[in-house]
C-alpha positions as CSV (number, residue, x, y, z in Angstrom):
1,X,2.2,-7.4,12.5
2,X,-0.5,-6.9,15.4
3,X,-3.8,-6.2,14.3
4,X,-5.4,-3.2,15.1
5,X,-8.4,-3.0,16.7
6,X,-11.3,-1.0,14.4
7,X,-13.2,0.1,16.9
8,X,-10.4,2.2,18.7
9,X,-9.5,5.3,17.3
10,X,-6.6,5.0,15.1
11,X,-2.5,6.2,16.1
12,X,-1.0,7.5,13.3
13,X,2.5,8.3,14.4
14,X,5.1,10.7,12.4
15,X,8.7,9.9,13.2
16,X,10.9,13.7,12.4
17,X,13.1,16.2,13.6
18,X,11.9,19.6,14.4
19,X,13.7,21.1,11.7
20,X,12.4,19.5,8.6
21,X,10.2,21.2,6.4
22,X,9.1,17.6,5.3
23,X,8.1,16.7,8.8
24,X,6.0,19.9,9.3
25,X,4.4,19.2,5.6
26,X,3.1,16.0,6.5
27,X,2.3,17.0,10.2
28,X,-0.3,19.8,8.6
29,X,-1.7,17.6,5.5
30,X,-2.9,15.0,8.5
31,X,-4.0,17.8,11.0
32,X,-6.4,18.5,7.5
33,X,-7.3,15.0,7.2
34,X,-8.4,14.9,10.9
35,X,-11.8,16.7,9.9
36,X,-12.6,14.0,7.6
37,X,-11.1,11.1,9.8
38,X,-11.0,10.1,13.1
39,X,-7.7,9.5,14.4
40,X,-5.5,10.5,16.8
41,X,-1.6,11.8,15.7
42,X,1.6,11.6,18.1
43,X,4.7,13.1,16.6
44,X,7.9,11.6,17.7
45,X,11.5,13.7,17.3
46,X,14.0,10.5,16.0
47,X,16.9,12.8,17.4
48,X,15.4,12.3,21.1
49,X,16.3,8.5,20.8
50,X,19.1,7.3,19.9
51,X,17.9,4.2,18.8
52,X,15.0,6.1,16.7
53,X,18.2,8.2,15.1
54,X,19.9,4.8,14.1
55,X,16.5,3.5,12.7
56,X,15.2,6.0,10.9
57,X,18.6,8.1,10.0
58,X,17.9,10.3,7.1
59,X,14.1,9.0,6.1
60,X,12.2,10.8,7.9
61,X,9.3,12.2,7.9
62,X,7.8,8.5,8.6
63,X,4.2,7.7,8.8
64,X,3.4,4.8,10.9
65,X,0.5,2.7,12.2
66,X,1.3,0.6,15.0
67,X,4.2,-1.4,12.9
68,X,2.8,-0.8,9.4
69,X,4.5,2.1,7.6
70,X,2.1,4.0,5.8
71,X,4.5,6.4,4.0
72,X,8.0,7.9,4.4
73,X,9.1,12.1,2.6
74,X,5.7,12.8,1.2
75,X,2.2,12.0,2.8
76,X,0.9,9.2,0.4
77,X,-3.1,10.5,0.7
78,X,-4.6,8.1,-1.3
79,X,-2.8,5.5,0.9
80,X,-3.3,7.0,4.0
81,X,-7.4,7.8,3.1
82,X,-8.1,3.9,2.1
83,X,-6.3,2.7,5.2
84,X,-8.4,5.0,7.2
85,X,-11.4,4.3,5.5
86,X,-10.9,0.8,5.7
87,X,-10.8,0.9,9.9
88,X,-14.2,2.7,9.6
């Protein structure tokens, strides 16, 4: 897995389709946790890729960083808040 720098501001990616409720659950829970943390969040539609479709199929909403997943349905908080914490 790469490392990822600390100094740079974090990518948190979420992998999803524009119609899950899932998706936009997590998508809002980290657009809440951007007033406590820096980092920046990209959201990526898997049914735009083929490739992303074959990958991810059915679990999605992901939560990446870089290659690491963070979480997949749900956003893990506690997870997500000590891995941000710990690129502080």
């Amino acid at each position: 897995m790469p490392a990822i720098d600390a100094a740079a501001r974090p990518e948190l990616i979420v992998y999803g389709r524009g119609y899950c409720h899932l998706c936009d659950d997590m998508i809002a829970a980290l657009r809440r946790m951007q007033d406590r943390f820096s980092f920046d969040l990209s959201i990526i539609d898997v049914d735009s890729d083929a490739a992303l479709e074959t990958q991810f199929g059915e679990k999605v909403p992901v939560l990446m960083c870089g290659d690491r997943e963070l979480c997949h349905y749900f956003l893990d908080e506690p997870v997500v808040t000590a891995f941000l914490s710990e690129l502080r």
